[in-house]
N, C-alpha and C positions, 0 to 999 in steps of 0.2 A: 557527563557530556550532555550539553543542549540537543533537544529533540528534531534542532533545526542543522545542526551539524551531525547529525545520525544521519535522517536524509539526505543531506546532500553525501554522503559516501554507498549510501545508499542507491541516490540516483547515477554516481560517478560506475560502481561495479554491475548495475543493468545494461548503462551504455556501452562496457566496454564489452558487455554478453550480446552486443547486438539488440538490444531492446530501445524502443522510442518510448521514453519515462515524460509525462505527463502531471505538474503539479494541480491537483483539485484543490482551488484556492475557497471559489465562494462556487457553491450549488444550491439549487431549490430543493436539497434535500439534507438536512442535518446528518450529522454522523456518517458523512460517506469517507470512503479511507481519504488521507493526504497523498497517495500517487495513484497512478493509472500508468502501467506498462503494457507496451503493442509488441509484438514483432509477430512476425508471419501468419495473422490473421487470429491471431490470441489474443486476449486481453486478459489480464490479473492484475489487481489491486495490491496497495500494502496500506497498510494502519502504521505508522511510525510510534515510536512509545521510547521516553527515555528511561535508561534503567529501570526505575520508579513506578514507573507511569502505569496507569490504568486504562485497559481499554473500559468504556461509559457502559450501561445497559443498552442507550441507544445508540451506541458503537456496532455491539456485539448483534443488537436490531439486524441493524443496513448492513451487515456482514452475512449474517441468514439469507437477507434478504436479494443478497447480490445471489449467495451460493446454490439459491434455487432457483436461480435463473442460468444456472450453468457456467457460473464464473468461479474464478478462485480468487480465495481473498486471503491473505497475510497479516500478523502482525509482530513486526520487528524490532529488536531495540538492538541488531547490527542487521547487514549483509548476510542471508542466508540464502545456500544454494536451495534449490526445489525441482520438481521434475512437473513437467507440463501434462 
């Protein structure tokens, strides 16, 4: 399955959890994940990956990098549940 039809079931099972899913298309910062999910004052990331797919070193970077700022960050190749 395309990494672009993961996401979007992806972004389909957030919205139905009550989450506002946010596509991260273009940012001044490389390797930030591909979504940005809100609800009730949270924020958490996901990194989408098909089957295959590799998250980059400077994936796994901006991934550190969000996680020591107190965020959580994800990286999926379906819909998985998680706990806040």
């Amino acid at each position: 399955m395309k990494e672009s039809a993961i996401q979007r079931k992806i972004t389909i099972e957030l919205e139905k959890r009550g989450w506002m899913v946010i596509k991260l298309i273009k940012t001044t910062k490389n390797g930030i994940p591909d979504l940005m999910a809100l609800k009730e004052g949270v924020t958490v990331f996901v990194e989408v990956k098909a089957d295959k797919g590799v998250v980059s070193e400077l994936q796994k970077y901006r991934h550190e990098e969000l996680r020591s700022k107190g965020f959580k960050v994800f990286a999926w190749t379906k819909f998985e549940e998680f706990e806040i």
